[in-house]
C-alpha positions, 0 to 999 in steps of 0.5 A: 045814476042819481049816485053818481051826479051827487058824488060828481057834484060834491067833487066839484065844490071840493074842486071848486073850493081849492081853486078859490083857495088857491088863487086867493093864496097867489102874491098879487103882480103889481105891474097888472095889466099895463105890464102885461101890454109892455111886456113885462117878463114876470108874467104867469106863465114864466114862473119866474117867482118864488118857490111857493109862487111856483106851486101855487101856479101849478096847483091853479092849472091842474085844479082848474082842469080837475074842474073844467072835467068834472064840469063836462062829466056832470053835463054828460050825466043824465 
């Protein structure tokens, strides 16, 4: 067992790391959180952005849920 958090736990830094990385690597949204109370079109979830932006977004999600997973399977590990 002891293998096995070790290997879950340096995949989760991997993860970790990427997720950093890839936020990091996002255009900034200039409208911020005003635009997000008036509603501003361009938000995360519409995708509107360019072909990189588009990717980054997708990257994000699929790493955070790599994450989020690898996270509870390290708790359920005794």
């Amino acid at each position: 067992m002891d293998v096995l958090k070790i290997v879950v736990t340096v995949l989760e830094v991997i993860a970790s790391v990427a997720l950093i990385l890839v936020v990091l690597m996002q255009s900034g949204k200039e409208a911020g959180l005003s635009g997000a109370i008036s509603g501003n079109s361009d938000s995360y979830m519409n995708k509107t952005g360019s072909g990189l932006d588009k990717t980054l977004a997708s990257a994000t999600k699929w790493i955070a849920l790599v994450w989020i997973l690898l996270t509870l399977g390290l708790s359920l590990i005794p």
